[in-house]
C-alpha positions in Angstrom: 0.0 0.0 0.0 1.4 3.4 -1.0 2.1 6.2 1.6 -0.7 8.7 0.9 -3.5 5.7 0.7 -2.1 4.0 4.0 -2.0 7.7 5.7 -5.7 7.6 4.8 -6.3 4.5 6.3 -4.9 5.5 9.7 -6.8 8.5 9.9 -9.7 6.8 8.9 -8.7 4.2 11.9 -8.2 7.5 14.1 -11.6 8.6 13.4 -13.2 5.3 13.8 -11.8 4.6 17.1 -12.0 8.1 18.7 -15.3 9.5 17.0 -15.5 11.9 14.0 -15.3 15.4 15.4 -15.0 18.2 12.7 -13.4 20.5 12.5 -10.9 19.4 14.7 -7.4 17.8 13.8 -7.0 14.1 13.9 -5.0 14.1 16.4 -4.1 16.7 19.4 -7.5 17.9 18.7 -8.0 20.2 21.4 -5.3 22.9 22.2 -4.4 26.3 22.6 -2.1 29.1 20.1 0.1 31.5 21.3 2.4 34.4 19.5 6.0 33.5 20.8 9.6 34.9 20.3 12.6 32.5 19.5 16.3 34.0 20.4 18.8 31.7 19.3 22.1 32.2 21.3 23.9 31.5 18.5 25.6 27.8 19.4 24.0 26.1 17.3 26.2 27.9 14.4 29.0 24.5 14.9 26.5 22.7 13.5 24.1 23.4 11.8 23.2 26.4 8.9 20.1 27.0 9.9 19.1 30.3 9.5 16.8 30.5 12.2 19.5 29.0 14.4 22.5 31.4 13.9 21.6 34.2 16.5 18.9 36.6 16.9 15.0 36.9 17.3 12.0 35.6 15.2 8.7 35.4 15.8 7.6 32.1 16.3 3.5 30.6 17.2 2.9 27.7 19.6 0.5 24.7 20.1 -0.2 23.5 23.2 -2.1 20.6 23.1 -3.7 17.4 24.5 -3.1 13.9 22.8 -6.3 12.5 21.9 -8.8 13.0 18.7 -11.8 13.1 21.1 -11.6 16.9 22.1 -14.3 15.6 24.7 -12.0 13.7 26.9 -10.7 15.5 30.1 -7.8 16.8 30.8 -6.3 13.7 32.8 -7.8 11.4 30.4 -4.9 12.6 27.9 -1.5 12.6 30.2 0.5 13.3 27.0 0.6 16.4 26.0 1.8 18.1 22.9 4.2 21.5 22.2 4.4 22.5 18.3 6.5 25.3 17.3 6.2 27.3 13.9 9.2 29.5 13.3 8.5 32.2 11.1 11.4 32.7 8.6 12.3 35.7 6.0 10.2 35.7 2.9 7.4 33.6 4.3 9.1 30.4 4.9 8.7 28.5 8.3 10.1 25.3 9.7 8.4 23.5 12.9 9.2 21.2 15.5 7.0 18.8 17.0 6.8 17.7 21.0 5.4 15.7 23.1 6.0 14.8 27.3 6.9 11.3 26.1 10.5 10.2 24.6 9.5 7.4 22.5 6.8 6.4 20.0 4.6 3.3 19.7 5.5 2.2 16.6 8.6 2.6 14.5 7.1 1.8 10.7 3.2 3.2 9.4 2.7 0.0 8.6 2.8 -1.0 12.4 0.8 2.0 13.4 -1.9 2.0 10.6 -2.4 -1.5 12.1 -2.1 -1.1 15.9 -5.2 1.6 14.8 -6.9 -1.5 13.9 -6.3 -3.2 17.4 -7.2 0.0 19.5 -10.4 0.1 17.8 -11.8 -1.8 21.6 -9.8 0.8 23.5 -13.0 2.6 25.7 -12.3 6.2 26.3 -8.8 5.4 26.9 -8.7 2.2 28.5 -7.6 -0.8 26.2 -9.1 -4.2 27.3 -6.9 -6.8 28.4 -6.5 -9.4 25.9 -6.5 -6.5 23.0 -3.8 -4.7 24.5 -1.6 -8.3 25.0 -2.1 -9.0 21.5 -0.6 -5.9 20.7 2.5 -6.4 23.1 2.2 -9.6 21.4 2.5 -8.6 18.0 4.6 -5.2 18.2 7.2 -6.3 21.1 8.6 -2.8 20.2 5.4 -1.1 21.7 6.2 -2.2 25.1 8.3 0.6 26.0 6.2 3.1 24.8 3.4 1.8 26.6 5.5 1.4 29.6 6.4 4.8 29.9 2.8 5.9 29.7 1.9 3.9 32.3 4.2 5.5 34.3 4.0 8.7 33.1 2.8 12.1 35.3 0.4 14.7 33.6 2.7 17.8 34.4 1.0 20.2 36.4 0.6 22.9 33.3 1.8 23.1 29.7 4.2 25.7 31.1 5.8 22.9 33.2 6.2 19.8 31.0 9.4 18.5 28.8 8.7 17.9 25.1 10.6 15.9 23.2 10.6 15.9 19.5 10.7 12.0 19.6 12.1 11.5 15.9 15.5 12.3 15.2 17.0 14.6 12.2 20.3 16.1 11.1 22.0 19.0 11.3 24.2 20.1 8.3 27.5 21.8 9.3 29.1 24.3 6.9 31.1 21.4 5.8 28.3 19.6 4.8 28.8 17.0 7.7 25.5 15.6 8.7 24.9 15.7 12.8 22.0 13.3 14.0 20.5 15.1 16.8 17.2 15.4 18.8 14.8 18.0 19.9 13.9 19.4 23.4 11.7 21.8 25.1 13.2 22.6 28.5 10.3 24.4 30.7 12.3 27.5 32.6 9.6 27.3 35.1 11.0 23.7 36.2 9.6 20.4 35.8 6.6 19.8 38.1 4.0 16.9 37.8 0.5 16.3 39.4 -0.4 12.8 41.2 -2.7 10.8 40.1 -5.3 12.2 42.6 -4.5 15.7 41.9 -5.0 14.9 38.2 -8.0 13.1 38.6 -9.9 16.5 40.4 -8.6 19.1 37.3 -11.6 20.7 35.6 -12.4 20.1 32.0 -10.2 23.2 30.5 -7.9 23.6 33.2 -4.4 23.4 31.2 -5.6 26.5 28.6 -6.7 28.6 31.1 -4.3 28.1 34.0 -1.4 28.6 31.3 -3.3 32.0 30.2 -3.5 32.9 34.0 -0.1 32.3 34.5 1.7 34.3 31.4 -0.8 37.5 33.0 1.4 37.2 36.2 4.8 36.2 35.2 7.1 34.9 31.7 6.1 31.4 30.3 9.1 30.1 28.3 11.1 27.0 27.4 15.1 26.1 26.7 15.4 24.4 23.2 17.9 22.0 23.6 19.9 19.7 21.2 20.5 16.4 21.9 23.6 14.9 19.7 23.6 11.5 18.7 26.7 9.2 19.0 27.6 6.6 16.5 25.4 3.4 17.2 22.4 5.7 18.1 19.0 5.2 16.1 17.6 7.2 13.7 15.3 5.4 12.3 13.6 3.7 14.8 11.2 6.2 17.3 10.4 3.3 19.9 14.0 3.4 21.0 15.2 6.0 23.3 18.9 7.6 23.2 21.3 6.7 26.3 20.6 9.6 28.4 23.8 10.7 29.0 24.1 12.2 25.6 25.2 15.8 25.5 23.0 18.1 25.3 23.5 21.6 24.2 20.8 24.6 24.7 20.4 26.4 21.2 17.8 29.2 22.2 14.6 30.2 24.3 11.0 31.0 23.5 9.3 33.3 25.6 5.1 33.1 24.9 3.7 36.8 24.5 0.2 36.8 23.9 -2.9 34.4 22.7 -2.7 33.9 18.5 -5.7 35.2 16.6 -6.8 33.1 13.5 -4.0 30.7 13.7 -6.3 27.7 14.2 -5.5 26.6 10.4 -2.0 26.4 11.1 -0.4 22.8 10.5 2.8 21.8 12.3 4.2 19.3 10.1 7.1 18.5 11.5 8.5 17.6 8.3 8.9 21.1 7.2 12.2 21.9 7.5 15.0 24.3 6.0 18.5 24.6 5.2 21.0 23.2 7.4 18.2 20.4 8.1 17.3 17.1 7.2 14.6 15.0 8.0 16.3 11.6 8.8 15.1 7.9 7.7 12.7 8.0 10.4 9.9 6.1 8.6 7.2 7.3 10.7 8.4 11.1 10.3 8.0 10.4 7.0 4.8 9.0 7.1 3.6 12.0 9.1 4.0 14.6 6.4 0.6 12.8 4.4 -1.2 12.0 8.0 -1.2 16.1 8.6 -2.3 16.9 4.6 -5.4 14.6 4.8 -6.1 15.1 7.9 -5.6 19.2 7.0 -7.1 18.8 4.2 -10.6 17.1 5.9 -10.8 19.5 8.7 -10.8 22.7 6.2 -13.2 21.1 4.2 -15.2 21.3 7.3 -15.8 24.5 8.0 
């Protein structure tokens, strides 16, 4: 099956599973836009060309969001939450990176995911049954860590709080032409802080948007991005794996939230989009994303 028909299949699966909701995206369905600045410090200049990257300000928007299609579910019932960034380069061009609070991935080809869709489709508001969820374990071994770490995994107390990782790996391009294999990461200057379970469990339907709005009225929300360099040996290719975590890591610039974004609910953070002194790397389900966000675009404008 070719990548734009099996793309449609999974959202199709999506939509099945979690409800048809339009006008909503597929996925992250419910969130919340805001105007940003990037400043780049300028260390990223060793390696990578990337204008954006060199040194200075842009502006830049950012989605905060919540992880499942059903823009119904509470807060709680979707622990992994989302950060996109849009950087908004000279002469209209813009390059994004995608987050989320969890390292890893639950599949590592589409053909995998399109088909752990088909497994979910018993999953009730969140909560797979028993014998479907061991014959996925059973039949995608490399979905156990992934699911692991949700299991285990702490709603952070805001979206201001959280750590979002851009799960896939890319390169870098030196001035040399070298390639770099590195990862993406949102560092929260407010600290990391999680809720309990309890605590979760009691949040309001909502709570995350306007508790982030009521704290950027009383003080700065922003976040570190940080570089995570791979070493020879390390996957690129494969998003269930996680990177020994004593990798260095190098913080490339801040971005500081100013103010709510008007009209920027078309937006699509595809986190394909890159630009010089970037590459996308063999990541298959990177890849794969870049025809998931055009239908799924493409349905949710032909909503409205």
């Amino acid at each position: 099956m070719e990548k734009q028909q099996l793309a449609g299949v999974a959202v199709d699966r999506i939509e099945k599973v979690f409800g048809e909701h339009p006008e909503y995206r597929r996925a992250h369905a419910r969130g919340v836009i805001y105007e940003a600045i990037f400043s780049a410090n300028g260390l990223a200049k060793e390696y990578t060309t990337a204008p954006h990257l060199q040194g200075g300000e842009i502006k830049a928007v950012a989605r905060f969001s919540h992880s499942s299609p059903d823009p119904t579910w509470t807060d709680i019932m979707s622990p992994v939450k989302g950060l996109a960034v849009q950087f908004q380069l000279p002469e209209g061009e813009i390059t994004n990176i995608v987050g989320v609070n969890s390292p890893i991935f639950l599949a590592k080809t589409p053909e995998a995911f399109t088909k752990i869709l088909g497994i979910v489709t018993s999953f009730k508001r969140g909560k797979p049954r028993l014998r479907e969820l061991a014959k996925l374990l059973i039949q995608y071994p490399e979905s156990r860590a992934a699911i692991k770490v949700i299991k285990k995994m702490h709603a952070p107390a805001s979206f201001a709080t959280g750590r979002y990782h851009s799960i896939h790996a890319f390169y870098f391009i030196d001035q040399e032409g070298k390639r770099i294999p590195i990862k993406y990461e949102w560092e929260p200057d407010a600290g990391m802080e999680t809720l309990s379970p309890k605590d979760a469990g009691s949040l309001p339907f909502g709570y995350y948007e306007w508790e982030i709005e009521d704290r950027l009225q009383k003080e700065p929300v922003s976040f570190r991005l940080n570089i995570v360099l791979g070493e020879e040996g390390d996957p690129t290719a494969d998003p269930t794996i996680a990177w020994p975590k004593d990798r260095r890591k190098v913080t490339i610039g801040q971005l500081t939230l100013t103010q709510l974004a008007e009209r920027a609910d078309s937006l699509k953070f595809d986190p394909t989009v890159v630009t010089e002194g970037i590459e996308c790397s063999e990541d298959q389900i990177l890849n794969f994303r870049r025809a998931a966000y055009s239908i799924s675009h493409e349905r949710r404008n032909s909503e409205k």
